[in-house]
PyMOL commands that place a pseudoatom at each C-alpha (Angstrom):
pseudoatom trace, name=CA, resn=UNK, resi=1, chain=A, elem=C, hetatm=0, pos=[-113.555, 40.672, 116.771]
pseudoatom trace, name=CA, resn=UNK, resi=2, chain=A, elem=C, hetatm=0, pos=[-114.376, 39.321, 120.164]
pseudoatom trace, name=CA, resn=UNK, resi=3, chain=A, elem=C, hetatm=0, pos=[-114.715, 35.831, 118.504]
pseudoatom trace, name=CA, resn=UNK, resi=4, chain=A, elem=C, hetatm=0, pos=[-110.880, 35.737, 118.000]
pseudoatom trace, name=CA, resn=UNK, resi=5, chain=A, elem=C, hetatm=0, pos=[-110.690, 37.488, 120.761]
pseudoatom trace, name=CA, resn=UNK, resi=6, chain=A, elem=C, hetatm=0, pos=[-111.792, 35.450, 123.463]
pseudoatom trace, name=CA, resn=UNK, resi=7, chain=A, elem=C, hetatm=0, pos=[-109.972, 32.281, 121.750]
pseudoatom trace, name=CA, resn=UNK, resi=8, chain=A, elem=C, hetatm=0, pos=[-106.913, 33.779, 122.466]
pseudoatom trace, name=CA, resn=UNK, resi=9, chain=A, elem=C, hetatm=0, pos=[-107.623, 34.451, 125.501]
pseudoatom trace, name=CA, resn=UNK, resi=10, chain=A, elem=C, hetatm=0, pos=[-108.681, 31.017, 126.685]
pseudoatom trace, name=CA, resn=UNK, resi=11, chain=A, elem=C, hetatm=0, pos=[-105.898, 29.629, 124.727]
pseudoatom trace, name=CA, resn=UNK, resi=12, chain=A, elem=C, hetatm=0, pos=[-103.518, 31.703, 126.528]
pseudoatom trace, name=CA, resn=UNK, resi=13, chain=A, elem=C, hetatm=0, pos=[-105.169, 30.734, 129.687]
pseudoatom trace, name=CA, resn=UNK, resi=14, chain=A, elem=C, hetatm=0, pos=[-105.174, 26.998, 128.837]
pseudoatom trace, name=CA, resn=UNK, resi=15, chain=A, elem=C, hetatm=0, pos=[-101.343, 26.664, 127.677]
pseudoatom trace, name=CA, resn=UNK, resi=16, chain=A, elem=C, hetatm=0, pos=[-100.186, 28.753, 131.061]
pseudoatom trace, name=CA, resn=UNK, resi=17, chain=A, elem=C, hetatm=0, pos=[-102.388, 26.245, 133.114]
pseudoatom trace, name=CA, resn=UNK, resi=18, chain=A, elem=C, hetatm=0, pos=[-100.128, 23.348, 131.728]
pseudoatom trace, name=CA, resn=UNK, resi=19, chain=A, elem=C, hetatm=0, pos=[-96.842, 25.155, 131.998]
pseudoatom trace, name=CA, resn=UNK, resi=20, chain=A, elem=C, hetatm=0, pos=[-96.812, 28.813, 132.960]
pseudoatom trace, name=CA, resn=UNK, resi=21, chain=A, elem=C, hetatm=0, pos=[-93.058, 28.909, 131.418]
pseudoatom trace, name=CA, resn=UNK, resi=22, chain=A, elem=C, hetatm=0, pos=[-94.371, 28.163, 128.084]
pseudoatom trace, name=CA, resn=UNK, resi=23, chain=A, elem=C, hetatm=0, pos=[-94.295, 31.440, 125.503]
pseudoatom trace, name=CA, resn=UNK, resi=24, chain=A, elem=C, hetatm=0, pos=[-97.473, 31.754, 123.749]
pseudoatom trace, name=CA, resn=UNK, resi=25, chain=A, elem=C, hetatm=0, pos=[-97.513, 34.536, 120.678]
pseudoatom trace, name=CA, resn=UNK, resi=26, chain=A, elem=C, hetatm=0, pos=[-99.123, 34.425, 117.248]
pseudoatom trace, name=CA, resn=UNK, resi=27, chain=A, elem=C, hetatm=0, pos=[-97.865, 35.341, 113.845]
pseudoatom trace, name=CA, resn=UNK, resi=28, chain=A, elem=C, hetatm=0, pos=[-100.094, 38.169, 112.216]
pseudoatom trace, name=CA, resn=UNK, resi=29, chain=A, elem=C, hetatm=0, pos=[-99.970, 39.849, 109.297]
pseudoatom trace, name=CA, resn=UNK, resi=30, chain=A, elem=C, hetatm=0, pos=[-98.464, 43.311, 108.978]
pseudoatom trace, name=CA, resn=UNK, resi=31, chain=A, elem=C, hetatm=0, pos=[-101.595, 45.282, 107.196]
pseudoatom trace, name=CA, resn=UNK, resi=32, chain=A, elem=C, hetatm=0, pos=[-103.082, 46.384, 110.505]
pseudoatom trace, name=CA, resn=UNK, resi=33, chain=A, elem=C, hetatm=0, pos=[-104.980, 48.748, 108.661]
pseudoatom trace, name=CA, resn=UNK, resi=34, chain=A, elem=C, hetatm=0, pos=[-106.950, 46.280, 106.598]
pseudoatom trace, name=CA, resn=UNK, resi=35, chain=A, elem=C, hetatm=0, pos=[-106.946, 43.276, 109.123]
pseudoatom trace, name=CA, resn=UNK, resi=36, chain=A, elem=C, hetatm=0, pos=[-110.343, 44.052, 110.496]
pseudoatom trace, name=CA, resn=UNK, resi=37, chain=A, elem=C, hetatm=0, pos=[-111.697, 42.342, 107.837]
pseudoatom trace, name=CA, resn=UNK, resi=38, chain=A, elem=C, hetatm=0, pos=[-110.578, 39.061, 108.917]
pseudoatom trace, name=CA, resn=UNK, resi=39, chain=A, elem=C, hetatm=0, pos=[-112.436, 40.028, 112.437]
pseudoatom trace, name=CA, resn=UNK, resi=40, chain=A, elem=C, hetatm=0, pos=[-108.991, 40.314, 113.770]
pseudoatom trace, name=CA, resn=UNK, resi=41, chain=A, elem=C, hetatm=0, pos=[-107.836, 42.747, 116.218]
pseudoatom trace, name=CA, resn=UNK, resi=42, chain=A, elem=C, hetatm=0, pos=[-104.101, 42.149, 117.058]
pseudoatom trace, name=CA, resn=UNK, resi=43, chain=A, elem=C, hetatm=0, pos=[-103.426, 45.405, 118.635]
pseudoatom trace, name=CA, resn=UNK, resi=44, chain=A, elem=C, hetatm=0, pos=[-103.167, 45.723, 122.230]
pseudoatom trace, name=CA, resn=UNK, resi=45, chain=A, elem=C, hetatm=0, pos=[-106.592, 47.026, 123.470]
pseudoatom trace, name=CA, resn=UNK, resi=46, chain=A, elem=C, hetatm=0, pos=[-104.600, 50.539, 125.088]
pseudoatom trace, name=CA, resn=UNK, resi=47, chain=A, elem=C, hetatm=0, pos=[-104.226, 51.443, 121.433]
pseudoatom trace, name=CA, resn=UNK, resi=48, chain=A, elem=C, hetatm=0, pos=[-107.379, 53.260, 120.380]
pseudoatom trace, name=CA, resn=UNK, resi=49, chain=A, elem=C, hetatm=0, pos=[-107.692, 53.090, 116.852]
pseudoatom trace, name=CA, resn=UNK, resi=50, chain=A, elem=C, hetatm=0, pos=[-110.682, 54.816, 116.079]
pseudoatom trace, name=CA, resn=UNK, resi=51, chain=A, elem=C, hetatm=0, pos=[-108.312, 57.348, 116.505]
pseudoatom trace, name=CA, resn=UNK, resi=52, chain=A, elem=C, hetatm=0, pos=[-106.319, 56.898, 113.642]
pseudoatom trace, name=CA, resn=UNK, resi=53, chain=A, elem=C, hetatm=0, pos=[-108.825, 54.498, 111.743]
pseudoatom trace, name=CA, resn=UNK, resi=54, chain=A, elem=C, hetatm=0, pos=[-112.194, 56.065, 110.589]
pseudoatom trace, name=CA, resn=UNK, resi=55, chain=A, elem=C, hetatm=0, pos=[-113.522, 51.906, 109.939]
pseudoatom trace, name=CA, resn=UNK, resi=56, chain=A, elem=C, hetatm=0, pos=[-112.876, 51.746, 113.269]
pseudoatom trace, name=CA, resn=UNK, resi=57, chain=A, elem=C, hetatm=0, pos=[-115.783, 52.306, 116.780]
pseudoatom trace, name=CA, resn=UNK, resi=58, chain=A, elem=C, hetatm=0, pos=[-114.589, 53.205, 119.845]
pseudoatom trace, name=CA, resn=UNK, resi=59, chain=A, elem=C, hetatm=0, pos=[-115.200, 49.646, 120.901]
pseudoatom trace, name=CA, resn=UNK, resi=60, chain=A, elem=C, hetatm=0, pos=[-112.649, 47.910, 118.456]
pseudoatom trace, name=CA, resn=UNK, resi=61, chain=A, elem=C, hetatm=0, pos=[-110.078, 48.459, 121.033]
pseudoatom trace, name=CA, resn=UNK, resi=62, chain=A, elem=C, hetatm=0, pos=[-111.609, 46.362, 123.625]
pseudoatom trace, name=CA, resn=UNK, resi=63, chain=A, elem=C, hetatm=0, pos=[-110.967, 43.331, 121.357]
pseudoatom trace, name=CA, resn=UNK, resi=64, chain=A, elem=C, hetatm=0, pos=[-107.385, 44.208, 121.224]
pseudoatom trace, name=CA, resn=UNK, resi=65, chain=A, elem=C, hetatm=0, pos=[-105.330, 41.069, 122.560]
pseudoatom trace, name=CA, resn=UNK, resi=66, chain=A, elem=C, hetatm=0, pos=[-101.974, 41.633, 122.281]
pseudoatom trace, name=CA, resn=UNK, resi=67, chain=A, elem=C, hetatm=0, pos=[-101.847, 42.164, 125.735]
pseudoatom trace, name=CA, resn=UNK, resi=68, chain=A, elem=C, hetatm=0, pos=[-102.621, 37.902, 126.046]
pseudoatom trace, name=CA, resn=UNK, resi=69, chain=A, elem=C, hetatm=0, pos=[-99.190, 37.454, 124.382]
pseudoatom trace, name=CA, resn=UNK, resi=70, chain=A, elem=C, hetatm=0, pos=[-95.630, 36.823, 125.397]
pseudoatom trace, name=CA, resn=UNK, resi=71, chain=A, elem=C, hetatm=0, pos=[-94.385, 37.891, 122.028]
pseudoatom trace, name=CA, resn=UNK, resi=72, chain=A, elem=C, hetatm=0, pos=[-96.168, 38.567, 118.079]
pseudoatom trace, name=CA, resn=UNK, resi=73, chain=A, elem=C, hetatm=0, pos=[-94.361, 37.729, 115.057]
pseudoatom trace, name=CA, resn=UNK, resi=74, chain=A, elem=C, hetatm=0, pos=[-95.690, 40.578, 112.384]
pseudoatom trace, name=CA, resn=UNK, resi=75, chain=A, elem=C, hetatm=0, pos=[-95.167, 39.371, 108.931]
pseudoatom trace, name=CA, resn=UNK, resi=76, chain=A, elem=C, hetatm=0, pos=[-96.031, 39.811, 105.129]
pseudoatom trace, name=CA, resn=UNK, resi=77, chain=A, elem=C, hetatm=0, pos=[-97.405, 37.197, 102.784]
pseudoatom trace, name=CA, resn=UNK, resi=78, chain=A, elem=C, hetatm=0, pos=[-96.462, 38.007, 99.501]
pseudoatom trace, name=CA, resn=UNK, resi=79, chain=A, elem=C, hetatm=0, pos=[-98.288, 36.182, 96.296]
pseudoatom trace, name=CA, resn=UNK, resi=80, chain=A, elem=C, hetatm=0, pos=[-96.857, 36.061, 92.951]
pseudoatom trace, name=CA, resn=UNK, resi=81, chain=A, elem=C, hetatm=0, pos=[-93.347, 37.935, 91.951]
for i in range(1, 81): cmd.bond("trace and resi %d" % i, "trace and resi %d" % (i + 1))
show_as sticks, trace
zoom trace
């Protein structure tokens, strides 16, 4: 989690550096609930979900990084039919 994390965090930092007017956001995918195991934590790190989430520590939240992002694009891949 803090991997991803602390990419988006630089990234953020990096495309504000060139032009602070620039929008930065990510496209995630809408099962928040099974995301972790991509090491992803898209939530914003005020949302504690240990509390909902028994996969989740108490410490998952503090790799929350939706909090780095102008805006998130929530989606759902669908494969097959």
């Amino acid at each position: 989690m803090k991997t991803i994390h602390d990419f988006v965090v630089k990234a953020h930092d990096k495309v504000k550096s060139v032009n602070p007017k620039i929008q930065f956001g990510v496209y995630v995918g809408g099962w928040y609930s099974t995301y972790y195991d991509s090491g992803v934590n898209w939530a914003s790190p005020k949302y504690d979900t240990s509390s909902n989430y028994s996969w989740a520590t108490p410490e998952y939240k503090n790799y929350g990084y939706a909090d780095h992002l102008d805006f998130m694009l929530v989606g759902r891949l669908c494969f097959g039919r």
